[in-house]
C-alpha positions in Angstrom: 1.6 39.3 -14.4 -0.5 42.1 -16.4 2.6 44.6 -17.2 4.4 41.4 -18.7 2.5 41.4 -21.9 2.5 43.2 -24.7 1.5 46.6 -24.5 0.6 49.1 -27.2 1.4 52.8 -26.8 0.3 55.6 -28.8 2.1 59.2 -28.1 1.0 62.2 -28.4 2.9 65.9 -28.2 3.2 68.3 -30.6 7.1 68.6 -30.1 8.3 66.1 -32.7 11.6 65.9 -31.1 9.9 64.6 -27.6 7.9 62.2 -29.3 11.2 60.7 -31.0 12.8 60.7 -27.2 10.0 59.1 -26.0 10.3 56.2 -28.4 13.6 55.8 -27.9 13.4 54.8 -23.8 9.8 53.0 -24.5 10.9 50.7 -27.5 13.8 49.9 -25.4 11.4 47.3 -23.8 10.6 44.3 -25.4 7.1 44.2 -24.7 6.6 47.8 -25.4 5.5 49.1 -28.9 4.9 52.5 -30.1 1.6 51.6 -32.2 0.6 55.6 -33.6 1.9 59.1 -33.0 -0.3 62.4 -32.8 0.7 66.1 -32.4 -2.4 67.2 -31.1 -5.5 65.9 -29.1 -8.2 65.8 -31.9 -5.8 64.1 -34.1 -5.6 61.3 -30.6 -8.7 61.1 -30.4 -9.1 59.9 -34.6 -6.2 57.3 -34.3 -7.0 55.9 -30.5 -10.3 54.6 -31.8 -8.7 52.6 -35.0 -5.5 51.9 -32.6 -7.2 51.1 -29.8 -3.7 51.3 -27.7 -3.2 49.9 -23.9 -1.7 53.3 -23.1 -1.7 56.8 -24.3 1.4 59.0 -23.1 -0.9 62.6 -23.6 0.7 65.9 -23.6 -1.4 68.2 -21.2 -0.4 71.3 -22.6 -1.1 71.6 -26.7 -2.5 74.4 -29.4 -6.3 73.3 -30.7 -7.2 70.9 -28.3 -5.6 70.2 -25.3 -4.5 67.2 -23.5 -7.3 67.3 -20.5 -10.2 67.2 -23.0 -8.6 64.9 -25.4 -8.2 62.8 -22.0 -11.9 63.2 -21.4 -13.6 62.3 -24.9 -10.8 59.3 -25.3 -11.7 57.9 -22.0 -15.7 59.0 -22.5 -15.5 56.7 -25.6 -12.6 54.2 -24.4 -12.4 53.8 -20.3 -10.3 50.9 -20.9 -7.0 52.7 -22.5 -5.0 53.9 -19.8 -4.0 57.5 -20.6 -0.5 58.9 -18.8 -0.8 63.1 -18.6 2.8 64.5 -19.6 3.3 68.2 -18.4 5.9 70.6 -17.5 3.4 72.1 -15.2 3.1 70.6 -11.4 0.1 72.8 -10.7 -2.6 71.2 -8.8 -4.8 72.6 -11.0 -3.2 70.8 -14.3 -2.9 67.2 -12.3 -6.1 67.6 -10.7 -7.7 68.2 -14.3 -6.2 65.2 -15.7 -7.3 62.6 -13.3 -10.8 63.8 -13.4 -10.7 63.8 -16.8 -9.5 59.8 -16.6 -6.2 59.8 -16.9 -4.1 57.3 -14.5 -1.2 58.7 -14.6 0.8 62.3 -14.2 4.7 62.6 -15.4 7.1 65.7 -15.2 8.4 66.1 -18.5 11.6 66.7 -16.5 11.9 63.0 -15.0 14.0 60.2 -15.8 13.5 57.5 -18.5 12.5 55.0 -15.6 10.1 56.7 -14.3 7.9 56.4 -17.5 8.5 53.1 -18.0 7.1 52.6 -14.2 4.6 54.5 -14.5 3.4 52.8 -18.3 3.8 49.4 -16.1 1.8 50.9 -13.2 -1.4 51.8 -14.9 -1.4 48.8 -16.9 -1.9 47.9 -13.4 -5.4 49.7 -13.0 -3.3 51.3 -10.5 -2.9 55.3 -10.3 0.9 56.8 -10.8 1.7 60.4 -9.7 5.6 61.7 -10.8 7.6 61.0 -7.8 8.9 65.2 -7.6 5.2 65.5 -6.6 3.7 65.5 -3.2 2.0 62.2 -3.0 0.1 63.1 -0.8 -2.0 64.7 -3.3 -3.1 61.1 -4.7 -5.6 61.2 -1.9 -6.4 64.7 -2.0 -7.8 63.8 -5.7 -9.9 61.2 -4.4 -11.9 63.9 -2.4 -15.0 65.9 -3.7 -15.4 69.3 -3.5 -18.2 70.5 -1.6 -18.4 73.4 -3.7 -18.4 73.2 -7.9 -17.7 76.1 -10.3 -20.0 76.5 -13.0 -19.4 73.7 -15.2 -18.2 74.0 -19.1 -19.2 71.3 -21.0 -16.7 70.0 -23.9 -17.7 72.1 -26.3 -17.8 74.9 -24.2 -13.9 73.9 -23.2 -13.0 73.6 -26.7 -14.1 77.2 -27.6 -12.4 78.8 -24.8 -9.1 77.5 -25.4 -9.5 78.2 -29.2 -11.0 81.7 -27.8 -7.9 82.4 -25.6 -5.3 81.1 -28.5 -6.3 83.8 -30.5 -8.6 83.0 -32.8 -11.6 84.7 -34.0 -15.3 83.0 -34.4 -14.8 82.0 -38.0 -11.4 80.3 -37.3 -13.2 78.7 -34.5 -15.8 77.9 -36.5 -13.7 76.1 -39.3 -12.1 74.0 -36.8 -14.6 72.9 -35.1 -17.0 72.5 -38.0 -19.2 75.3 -36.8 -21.0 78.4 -38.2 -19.4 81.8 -36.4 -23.5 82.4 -35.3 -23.0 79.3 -33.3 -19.1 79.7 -31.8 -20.8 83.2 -30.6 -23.6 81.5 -29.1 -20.8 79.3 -27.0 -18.7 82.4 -26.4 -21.9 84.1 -24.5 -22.7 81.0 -22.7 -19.2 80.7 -21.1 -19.0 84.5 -20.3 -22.4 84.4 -18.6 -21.3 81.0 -16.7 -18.0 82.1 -15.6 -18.8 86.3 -15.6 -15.5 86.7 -17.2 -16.4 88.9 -20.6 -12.7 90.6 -21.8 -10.5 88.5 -23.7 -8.0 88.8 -21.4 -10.1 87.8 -18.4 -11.3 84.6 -20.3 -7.6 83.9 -21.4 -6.4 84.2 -17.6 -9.1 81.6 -16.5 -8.4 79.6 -19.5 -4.7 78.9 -18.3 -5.7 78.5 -14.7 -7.9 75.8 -15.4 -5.5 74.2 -17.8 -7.2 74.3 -21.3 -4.5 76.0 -22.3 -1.1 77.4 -21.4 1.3 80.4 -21.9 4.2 77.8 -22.8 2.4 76.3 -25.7 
């Protein structure tokens, strides 16, 4: 059977300590190896494509860039690797973000060492897994479309706004992203006109309610 084989895991949180806890239950397996580490999403995204891992364990909440667009440009780029969303947050919002973005997979950072092993074993699978303290019900809620979209950001768009609500200014934006502040202002007009939100905290507000970013960072 598929979850017999060897399967090559690559996690990613920017709590050290987690990541170490995580290793610990996973490597307990025999046919489970930790094959790279990452603290935050861009970094996932650099190792995942020299890795090239079975699963990704993906914080959904992390500074830069967080774990729903990492989730999205990994799985853009790499449909194959099966990415599991960690999160303290059981939001529909924040699990309804991941899947779209392709992950298989939701865990509670709260659940049992078990669980993530079933859950690992599950989407290796093909098969969708959803942290049992959650309404499962909602698996089939995700599965239907909305008749009505909000504006849409696109990646880059996403990518400013969370840098936007973290803080920073358009230069700092613009260093990290490898932009010129002229440009991070361009994107900063864009969003406010797409979403007419144009205060910082209006634009941080929507930020954490469609998870790009969180107030327990």
């Amino acid at each position: 059977m598929s979850y017999l084989k060897e399967i090559k895991i690559i996690l990613v949180d920017d709590h050290k300590l987690l990541r170490d806890g995580l290793r610990n239950i996973i490597e307990q397996r025999s046919n489970m190896h930790i094959i790279g580490e990452a603290s935050d999403g861009r970094e996932a995204i650099k190792i995942c494509s020299k890795l090239l891992p079975n699963v990704i364990v993906m914080d959904v909440a992390m500074p830069g860039l967080n774990g729903i667009e990492a989730t999205k440009q990994i799985h853009k780029n790499n449909p194959d690797i099966k990415i599991i969303g960690l999160s303290m947050h059981s939001s529909k919002q924040f699990i309804q973000s991941m899947f779209k973005a392709g992950a298989f997979g939701y865990l509670l950072k709260d659940g049992d060492a078990d669980e993530l092993i079933i859950a690992i074993n599950t989407v290796m699978q093909s098969k969708k897994y959803l942290s049992k303290e959650i309404n499962q019900e909602f698996l089939s809620v995700l599965k239907e479309k909305k008749a009505i979209e909000k504006a849409q950001l696109s990646s880059r768009e996403k990518e400013v706004l969370q840098l936007i609500s973290e803080g920073n200014s358009s230069k700092q934006i613009g260093d990290i992203l490898f932009l010129s502040p002229k440009t991070v202002d361009v994107h900063r007009n864009n969003i406010m006109k797409k979403i007419d939100l144009y205060t910082i905290p209006e634009l941080t507000k929507y930020a954490i309610q469609e998870g790009l970013t969180s107030l327990n960072l």
